[in-house]
C-alpha positions in Angstrom: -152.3 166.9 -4.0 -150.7 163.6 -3.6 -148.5 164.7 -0.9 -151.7 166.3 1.0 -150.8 169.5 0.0 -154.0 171.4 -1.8 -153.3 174.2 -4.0 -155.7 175.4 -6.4 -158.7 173.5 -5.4 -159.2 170.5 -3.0 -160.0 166.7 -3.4 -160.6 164.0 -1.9 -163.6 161.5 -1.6 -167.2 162.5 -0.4 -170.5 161.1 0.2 -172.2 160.5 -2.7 -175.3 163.2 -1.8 -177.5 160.6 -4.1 -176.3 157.6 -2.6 -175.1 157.7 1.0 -174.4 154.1 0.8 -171.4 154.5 -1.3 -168.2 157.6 -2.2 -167.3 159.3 -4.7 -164.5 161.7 -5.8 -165.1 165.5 -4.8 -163.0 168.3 -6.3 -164.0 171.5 -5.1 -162.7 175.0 -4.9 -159.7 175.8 -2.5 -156.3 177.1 -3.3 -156.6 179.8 -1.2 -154.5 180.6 2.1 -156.5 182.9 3.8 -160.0 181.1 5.6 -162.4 182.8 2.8 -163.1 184.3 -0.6 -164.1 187.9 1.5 -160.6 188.2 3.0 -159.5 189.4 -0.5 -162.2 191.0 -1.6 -163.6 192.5 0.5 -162.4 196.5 1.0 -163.3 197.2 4.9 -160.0 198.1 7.4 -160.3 194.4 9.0 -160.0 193.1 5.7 -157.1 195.0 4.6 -155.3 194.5 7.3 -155.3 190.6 7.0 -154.2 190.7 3.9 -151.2 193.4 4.6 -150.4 190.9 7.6 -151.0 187.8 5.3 -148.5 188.8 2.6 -146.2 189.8 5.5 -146.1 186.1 6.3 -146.5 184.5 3.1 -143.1 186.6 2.9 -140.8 185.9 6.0 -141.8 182.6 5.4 -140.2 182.9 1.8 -137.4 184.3 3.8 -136.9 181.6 6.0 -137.6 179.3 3.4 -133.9 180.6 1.8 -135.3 183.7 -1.0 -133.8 187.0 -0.6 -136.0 190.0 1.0 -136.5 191.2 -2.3 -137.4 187.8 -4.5 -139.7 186.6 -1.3 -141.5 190.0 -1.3 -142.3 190.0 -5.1 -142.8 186.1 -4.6 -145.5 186.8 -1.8 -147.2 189.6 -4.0 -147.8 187.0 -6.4 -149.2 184.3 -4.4 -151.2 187.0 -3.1 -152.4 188.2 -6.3 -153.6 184.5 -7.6 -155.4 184.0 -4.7 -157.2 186.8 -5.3 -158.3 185.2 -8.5 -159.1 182.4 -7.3 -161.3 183.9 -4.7 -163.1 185.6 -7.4 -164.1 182.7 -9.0 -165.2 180.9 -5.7 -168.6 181.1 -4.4 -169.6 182.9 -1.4 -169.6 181.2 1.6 -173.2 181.5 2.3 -173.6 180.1 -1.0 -171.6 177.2 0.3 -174.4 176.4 2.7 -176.9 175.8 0.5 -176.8 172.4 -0.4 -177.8 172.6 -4.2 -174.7 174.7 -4.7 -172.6 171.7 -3.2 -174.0 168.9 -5.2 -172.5 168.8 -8.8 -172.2 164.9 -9.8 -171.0 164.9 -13.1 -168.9 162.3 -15.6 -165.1 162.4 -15.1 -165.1 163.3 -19.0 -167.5 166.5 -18.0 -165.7 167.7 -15.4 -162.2 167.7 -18.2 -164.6 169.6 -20.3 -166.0 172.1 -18.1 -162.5 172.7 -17.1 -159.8 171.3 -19.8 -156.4 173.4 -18.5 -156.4 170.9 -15.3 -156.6 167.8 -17.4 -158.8 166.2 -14.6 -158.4 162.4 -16.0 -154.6 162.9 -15.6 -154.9 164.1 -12.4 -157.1 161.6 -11.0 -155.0 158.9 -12.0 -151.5 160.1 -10.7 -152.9 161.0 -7.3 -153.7 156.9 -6.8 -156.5 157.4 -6.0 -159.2 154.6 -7.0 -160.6 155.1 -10.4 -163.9 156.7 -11.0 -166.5 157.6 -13.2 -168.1 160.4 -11.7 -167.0 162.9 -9.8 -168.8 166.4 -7.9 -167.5 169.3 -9.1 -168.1 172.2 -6.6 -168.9 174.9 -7.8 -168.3 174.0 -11.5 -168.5 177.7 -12.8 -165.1 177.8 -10.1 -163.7 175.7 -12.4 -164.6 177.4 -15.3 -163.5 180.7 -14.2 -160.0 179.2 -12.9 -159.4 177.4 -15.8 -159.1 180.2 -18.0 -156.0 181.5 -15.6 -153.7 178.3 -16.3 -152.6 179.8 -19.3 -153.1 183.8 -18.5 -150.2 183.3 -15.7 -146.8 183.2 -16.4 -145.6 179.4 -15.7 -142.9 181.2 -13.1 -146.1 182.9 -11.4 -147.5 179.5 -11.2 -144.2 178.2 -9.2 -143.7 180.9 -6.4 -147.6 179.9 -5.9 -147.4 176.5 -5.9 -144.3 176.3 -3.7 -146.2 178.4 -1.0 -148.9 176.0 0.1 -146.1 173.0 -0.2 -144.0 175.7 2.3 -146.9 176.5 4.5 -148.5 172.3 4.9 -144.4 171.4 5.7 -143.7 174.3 7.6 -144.0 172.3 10.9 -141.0 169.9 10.2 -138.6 172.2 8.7 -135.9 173.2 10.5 
């Protein structure tokens, strides 16, 4: 995140939807390399075959990245697999519209309780980002749901993931 590179959920600042006047912090669900939630969940052809051509990309790009066809296969199945988590703990995009489900301004210190595995306060103080106090948590019960996966995936799981957005945002200036 401090690199610009969002994996598991995105953040950044926001308009305070109480306050237009001033910003405030906005974490909100992300993590997820396909453009929506449905894309993995959904079971129609279309859908299927994004995801087969997907995890085809997320592995040759493992490939060029340096990992055998094997370890960038099983490494793309993975990524694949906690995205698909983490879409079913986002909300709908329709969902998204509604602007009650998008505003979520809570205390810093209920955001690391709702969600204690991301140890928010830590976070927002090593991306330099200015401190705050409150924060809008969208859609907190994403962060409830996802926080129960920090410690139900393998810490190895956890790296091929990570190191696929970091691949994909850099892609461009690799050689």
């Amino acid at each position: 995140h401090a690199h610009g590179v969002g994996a598991i959920f995105g953040f950044g600042a926001q308009p305070d939807l109480h306050n237009s006047k001033i910003e405030i912090a906005g974490v909100f669900q992300g993590g997820l390399g396909l453009p929506d939630r449905d894309y993995y969940l959904n079971k129609d052809a279309k859908s299927q075959d994004a995801r087969e051509k997907y995890l085809a990309h997320v592995s040759n790009m493992l490939s060029l990245a340096g990992d055998d066809q094997a370890t960038a296969q099983k490494e793309a199945q993975t990524v694949m697999d906690i995205e698909s988590k983490l879409a079913q703990a986002a909300f709908e995009r329709v969902k998204m519209r509604d602007p009650k489900n998008r505003d979520h301004k809570m205390a810093v210190s209920e955001l690391a309780t709702l969600a204690p595995g991301f140890e928010f306060p830590r976070f927002f103080a090593s991306t330099g980002a200015p401190s705050c106090q409150d924060v809008n948590g969208v859609p907190p019960d994403c962060f409830q749901q996802t926080n129960s996966l920090i410690d139900s995936i393998p810490r190895d799981s956890w790296k091929a993931y990570l190191r696929w957005p970091a691949l994909h945002n850099t892609a461009t200036a690799l050689p």
